[in-house]
TORNU-648910 format. One record per residue (C-alpha): residue in one letter; chain; x, y, z. Coordinates in steps of 0.05 Angstrom, whole numbers, plus 5000, padded with zeros to 4 digits. Layout:
# residues N
[r "a", "A", [X, Y, Z]]
...
END
This chain:
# residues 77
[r "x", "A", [5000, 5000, 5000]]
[r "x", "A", [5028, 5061, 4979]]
[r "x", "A", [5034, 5133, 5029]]
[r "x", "A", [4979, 5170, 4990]]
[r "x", "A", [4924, 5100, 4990]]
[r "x", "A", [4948, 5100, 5076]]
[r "x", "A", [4939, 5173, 5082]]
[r "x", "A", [4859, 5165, 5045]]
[r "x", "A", [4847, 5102, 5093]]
[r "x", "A", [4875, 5142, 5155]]
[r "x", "A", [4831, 5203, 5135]]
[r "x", "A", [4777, 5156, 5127]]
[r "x", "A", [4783, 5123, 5184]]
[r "x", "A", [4787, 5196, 5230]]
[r "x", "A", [4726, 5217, 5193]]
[r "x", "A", [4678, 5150, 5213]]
[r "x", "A", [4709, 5155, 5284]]
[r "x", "A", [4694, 5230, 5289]]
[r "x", "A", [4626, 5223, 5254]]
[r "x", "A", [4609, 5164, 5309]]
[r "x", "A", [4634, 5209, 5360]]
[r "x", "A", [4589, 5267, 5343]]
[r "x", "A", [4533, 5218, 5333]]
[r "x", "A", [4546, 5196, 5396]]
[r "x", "A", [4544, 5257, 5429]]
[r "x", "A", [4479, 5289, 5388]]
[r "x", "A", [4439, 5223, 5430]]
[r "x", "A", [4465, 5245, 5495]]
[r "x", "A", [4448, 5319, 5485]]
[r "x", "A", [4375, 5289, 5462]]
[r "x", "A", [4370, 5243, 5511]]
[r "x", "A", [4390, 5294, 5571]]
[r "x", "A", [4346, 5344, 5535]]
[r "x", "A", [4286, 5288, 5544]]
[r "x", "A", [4303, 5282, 5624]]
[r "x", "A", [4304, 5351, 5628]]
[r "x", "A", [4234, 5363, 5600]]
[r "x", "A", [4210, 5302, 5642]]
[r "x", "A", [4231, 5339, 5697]]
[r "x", "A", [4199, 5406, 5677]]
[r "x", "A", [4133, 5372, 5661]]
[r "x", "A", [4135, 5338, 5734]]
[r "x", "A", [4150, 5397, 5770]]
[r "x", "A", [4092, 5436, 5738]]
[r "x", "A", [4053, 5388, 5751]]
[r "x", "A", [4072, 5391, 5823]]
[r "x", "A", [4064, 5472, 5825]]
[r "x", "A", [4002, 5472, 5791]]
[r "x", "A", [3976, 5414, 5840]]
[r "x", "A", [4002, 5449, 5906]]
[r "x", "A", [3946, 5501, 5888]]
[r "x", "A", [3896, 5474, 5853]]
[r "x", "A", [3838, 5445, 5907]]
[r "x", "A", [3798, 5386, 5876]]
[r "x", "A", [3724, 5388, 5901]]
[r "x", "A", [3681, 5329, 5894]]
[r "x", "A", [3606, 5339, 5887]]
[r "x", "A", [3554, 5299, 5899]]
[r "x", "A", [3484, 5287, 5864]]
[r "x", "A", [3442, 5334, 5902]]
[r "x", "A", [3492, 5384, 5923]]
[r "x", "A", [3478, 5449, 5911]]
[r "x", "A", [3523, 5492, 5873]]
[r "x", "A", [3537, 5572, 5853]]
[r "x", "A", [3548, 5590, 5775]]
[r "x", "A", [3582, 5651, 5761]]
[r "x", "A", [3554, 5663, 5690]]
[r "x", "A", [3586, 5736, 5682]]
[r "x", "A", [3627, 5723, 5624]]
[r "x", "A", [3574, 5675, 5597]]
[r "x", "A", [3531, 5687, 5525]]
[r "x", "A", [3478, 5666, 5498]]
[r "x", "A", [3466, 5662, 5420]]
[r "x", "A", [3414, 5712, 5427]]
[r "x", "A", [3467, 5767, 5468]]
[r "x", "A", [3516, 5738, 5412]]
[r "x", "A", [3479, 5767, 5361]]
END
């Protein structure tokens, strides 16, 4: 094998390894960025749930309706 047809297999050779590498590295950053996100989406979830009160009602209870902001087609119109 001659220098020129090693120096083409070397440069070949860097280029898979450093494509692999970045490969590599592109599905850590995406699979970090996925955690992260997780994460986010749990500790929304947690914020939003520390203020929200859930109220259960019955059939039979009776309830108040605020209908200030509510239309009707004919008020539409």
């Amino acid at each position: 094998m001659s220098i020129a047809e090693q120096r083409v297999v070397g440069f070949i050779l860097a280029w898979k390894f450093s494509f692999l590498t970045l490969t590599y590295k592109r599905q850590e950053a995406l699979e970090q960025a996925k955690a992260a996100f997780t994460l986010t989406v749990e500790r929304i979830k947690w914020y939003y749930n520390k203020k929200v009160q859930s109220i259960l009602f019955k059939v039979g209870n009776k309830v108040l309706l605020n209908l200030k902001d509510y239309q009707t087609m004919e008020r539409a119109l």
